[in-house]
N, C-alpha and C positions, 0 to 999 in steps of 0.2 A: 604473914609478916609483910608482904612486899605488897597486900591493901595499903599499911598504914603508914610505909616511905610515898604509897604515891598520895595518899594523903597529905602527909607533911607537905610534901611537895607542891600541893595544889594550894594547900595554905599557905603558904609563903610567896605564890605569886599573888595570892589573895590584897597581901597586902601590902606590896608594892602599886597600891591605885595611883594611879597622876592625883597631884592636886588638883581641885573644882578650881574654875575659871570664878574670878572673882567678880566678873563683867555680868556672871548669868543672872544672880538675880534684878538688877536692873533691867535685861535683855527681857526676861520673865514679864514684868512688869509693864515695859511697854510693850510688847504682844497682845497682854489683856485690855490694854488703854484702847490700844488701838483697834482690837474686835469691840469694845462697848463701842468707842466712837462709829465703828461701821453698822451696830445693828442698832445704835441710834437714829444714823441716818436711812438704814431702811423703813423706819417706820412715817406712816403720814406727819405732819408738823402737828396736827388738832389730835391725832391721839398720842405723841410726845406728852403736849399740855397736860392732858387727860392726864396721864399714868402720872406725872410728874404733881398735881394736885391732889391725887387719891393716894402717893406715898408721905403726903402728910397725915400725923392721926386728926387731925379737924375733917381733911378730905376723908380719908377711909371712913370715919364715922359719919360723916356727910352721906357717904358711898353707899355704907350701910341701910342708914336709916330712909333715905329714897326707895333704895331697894324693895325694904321691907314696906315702905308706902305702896307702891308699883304694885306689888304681888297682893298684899290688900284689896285696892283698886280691882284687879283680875278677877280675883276670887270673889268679891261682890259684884260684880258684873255677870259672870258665870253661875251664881247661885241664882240672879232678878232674873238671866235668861231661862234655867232650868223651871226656876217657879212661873215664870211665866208660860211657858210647854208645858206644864204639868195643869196649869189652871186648866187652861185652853185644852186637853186631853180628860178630866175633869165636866168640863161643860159639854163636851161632845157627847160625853159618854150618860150624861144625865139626860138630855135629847133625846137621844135613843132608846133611854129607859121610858122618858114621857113618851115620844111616840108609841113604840111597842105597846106601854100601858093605856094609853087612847085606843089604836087596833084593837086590842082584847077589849077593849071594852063596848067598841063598837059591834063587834062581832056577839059579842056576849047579848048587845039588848038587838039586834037584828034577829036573834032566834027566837 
């Protein structure tokens, strides 16, 4: 029994809370203002711009679509160099086979 008086009792100071300050959400408010404004001006002026063109959707799909040009661009760049290593590993290797096959053959009519 003397759990549920100190119960009672801890609920009733429960809720006697002070009233909330009428001022806080204001106060709230500008706090956030005032960090966006500070981690605005942390950033360069030209990437400001940037970010601030790429959160329209014209710029994001701009953003995008570059993007995916960009990594195209790459990816054909990296396949011309790959084929071209591979030609050139190709031509070596066919060299080798005609010499080698000239050797035998030369060897072959010297006997």
């Amino acid at each position: 029994m003397g759990d549920k008086n100190e119960l009672d009792s801890l609920l009733g100071q429960w809720q006697d809370v002070p009233a909330s300050d009428p001022q806080l959400k204001h106060r709230v408010w500008t706090r956030i203002a005032a960090e966006d404004s500070r981690k605005a001006q942390s950033l360069p002026d030209w990437l400001t711009q940037l970010l601030g063109m790429i959160s329209t959707p014209l710029g994001a799909t701009a953003f995008v679509a570059a993007s995916i040009v960009c990594g195209i661009v790459v990816a054909e760049l990296r396949l011309d160099r790959s084929s071209s290593v591979q030609k050139e590993e190709l031509a070596q290797n066919y060299i080798q086979l005609i010499e080698a096959r000239t050797q035998f053959l030369k060897e072959e009519d010297s006997e």
